[in-house]
N, C-alpha and C positions, 0 to 999 in steps of 0.2 A: 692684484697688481695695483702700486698706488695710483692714484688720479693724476692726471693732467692736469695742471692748472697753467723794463729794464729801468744822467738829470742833466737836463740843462741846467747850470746856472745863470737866471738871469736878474738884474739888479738895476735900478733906477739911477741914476747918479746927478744927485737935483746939490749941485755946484755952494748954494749959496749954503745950504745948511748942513755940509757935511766937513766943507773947509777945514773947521777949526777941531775937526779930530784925526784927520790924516798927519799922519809925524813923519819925520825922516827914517825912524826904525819899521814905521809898515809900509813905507814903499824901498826900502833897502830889503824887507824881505819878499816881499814883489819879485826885484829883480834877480834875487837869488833862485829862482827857478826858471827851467828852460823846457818848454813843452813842445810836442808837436803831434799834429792830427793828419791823420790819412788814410783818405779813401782809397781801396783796391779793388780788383778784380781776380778770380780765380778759375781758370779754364780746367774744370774736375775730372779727373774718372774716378767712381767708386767700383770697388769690388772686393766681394766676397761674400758670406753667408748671412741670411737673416731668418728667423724661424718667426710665423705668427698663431700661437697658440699648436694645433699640430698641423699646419702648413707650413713650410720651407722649402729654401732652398738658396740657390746662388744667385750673388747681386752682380750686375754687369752692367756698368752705366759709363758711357765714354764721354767726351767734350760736347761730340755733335749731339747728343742725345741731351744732354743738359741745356745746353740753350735752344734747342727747339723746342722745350717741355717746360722750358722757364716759365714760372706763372709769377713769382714774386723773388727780389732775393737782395741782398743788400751787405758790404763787408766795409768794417770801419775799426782801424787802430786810434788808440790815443795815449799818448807818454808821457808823463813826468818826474825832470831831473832836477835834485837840488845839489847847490855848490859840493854839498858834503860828499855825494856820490848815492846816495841814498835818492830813489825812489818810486815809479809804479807804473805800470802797462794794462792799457784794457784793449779787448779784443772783440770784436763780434761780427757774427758771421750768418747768416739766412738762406735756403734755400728753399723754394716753396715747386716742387716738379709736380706737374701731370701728365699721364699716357695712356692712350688706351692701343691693346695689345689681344692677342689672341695665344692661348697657351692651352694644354693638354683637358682643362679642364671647363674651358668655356673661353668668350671673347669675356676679355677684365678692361676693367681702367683701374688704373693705381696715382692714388695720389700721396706724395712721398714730400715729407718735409721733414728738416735737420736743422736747427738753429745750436752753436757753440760759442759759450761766451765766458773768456780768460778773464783773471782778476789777479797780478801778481804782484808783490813787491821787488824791487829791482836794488842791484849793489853797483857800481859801477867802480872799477878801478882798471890801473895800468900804464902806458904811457903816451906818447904822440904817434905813433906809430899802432902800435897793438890796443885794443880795449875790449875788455872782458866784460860781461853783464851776466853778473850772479842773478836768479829769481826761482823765488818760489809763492806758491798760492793756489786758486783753483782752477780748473776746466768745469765747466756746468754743460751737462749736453740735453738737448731735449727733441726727442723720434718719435713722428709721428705716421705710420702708415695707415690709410686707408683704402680696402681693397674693395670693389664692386665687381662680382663675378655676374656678368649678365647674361652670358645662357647657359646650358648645359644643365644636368641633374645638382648641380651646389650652387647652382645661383642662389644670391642673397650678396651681402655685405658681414664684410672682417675688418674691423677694426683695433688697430694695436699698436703701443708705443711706452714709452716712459721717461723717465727725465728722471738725470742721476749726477752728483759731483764728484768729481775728481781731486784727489790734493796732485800739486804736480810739483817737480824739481827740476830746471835747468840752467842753459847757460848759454849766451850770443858772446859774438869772435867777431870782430874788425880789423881788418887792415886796412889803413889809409896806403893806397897805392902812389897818389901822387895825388894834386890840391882838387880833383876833381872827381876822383874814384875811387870807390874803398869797393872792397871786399866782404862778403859775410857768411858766416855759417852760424846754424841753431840746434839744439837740443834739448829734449826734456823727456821724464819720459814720470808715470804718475800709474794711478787706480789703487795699486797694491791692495786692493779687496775691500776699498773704503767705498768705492763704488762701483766703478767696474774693477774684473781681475785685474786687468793691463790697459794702458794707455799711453801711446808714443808720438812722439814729434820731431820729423829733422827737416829742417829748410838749408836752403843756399844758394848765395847768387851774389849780383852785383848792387849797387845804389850809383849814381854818377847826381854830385853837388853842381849841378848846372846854373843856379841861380845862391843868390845869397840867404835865404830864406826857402829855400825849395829844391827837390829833391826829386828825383826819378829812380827809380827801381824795378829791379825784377830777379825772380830767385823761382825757386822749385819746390813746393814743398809737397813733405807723404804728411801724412794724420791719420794713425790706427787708434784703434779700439776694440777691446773683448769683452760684452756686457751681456750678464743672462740674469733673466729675474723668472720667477715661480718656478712653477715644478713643470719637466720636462713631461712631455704626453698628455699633459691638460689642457685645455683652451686660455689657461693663465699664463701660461710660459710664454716669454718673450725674448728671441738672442739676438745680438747684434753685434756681429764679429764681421770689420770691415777696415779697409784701408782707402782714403781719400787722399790723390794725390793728382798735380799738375803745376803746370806754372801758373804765378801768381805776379801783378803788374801793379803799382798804383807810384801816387806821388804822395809828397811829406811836404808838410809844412809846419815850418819852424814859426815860434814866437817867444 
């Protein structure tokens, strides 16, 4: 199994000695881009199967289970659009759970971490009304389980995980409803065997332009995935066949 293993820009801006190379054509392409960054939140249920080595079975994790087991986690968009309609969205996402549990084969604790981070190019066209956003790029996922079986005849520790990229293809939907309300739906869907078999995405929901630079939202979204690596019946195999989905809340800020 392979091993396990994210920039500010920041820049000085000393006034007197940089004056005389600023032009009109680099702050005209300055303003030709329209960015925006936003932090959200994600109220999850996961479920479905996960095998570690030759232990499996089914994953069942609801909202209230995730933030009482929250140990770390952290979700952050960031966009950028140029006049031409061209260009780029990054995405990241964290969750770090622990629990400890009692199951057929001893009292466990598990501690479960999912980190997912998009990287895509974006098209933008269409009209005042409707707007479409072509994109394509990657999904990077990276799972880490470790299990501590502390009594029973298999106490010991399991540890298992992997980290694998995605190519993905999709497309976001707008309607501006009126000067304060739009509309949104999302889709993509990726793996094709390049790293996992399959991998999907459908969000939807509203955003409301409450401020002139700021943004409120809220939509729904699912996140699957079919990922199997080594050989099935070894201590090498590891599958991760799951769907992550809930509402999802944050604000946007424009610059």
């Amino acid at each position: 199994m392979p091993q396990k293993t994210t920039s500010l820009l920041t820049g000085p801006i000393l006034i007197a000695a940089t004056t005389s190379f600023l032009s009109v054509d680099s702050l005209a392409a300055q303003d030709s881009w329209d960015f925006v960054i936003a932090p959200y939140l994600l109220a999850p249920s996961i479920s479905g199967t996960s095998t570690l080595g030759r232990l499996g079975g089914d994953i069942s994790v609801d909202p209230g289970d995730v933030f009482r087991n929250m140990e770390a986690g952290g979700m952050l968009r960031f966009e950028g659009r140029h006049h031409t309609g061209y260009g780029f969205a990054l995405d990241y996402a964290f969750m770090n759970l622990g629990n400890g549990a009692t199951s057929p084969i001893g009292d466990i604790r598990a501690d479960y971490k999912q980190s997912i981070f998009e990287a895509v190019a974006t098209y933008r066209f269409g009209n005042d009304s409707d707007t479409f956003d072509a994109y394509a790029g990657v999904r990077h996922w990276d799972i880490d389980v470790n299990l501590d079986i502390l009594t029973g005849p298999a106490a010991g520790n399991l540890q298992r995980g992997d980290n694998w990229t995605d190519p993905i293809v999709g497309l976001r939907w707008q309607r501006r409803l009126n000067p304060k309300w739009r509309v949104l739906m999302q889709g993509d869907l990726g793996g094709f065997g390049v790293g996992s078999d399959f991998t999907w995405n459908l969000m939807g929901g509203f955003a409301y332009d409450r401020w002139q630079n700021t943004s409120l939202f809220m939509t729904y979204r699912a996140l699957g995935v079919d990922y199997k690596s080594g050989t099935p019946g070894t201590p090498s195999f590891f599958e991760y066949d799951t769907v992550t989905q809930g509402l999802l809340a944050g604000v946007g800020f424009r610059f």
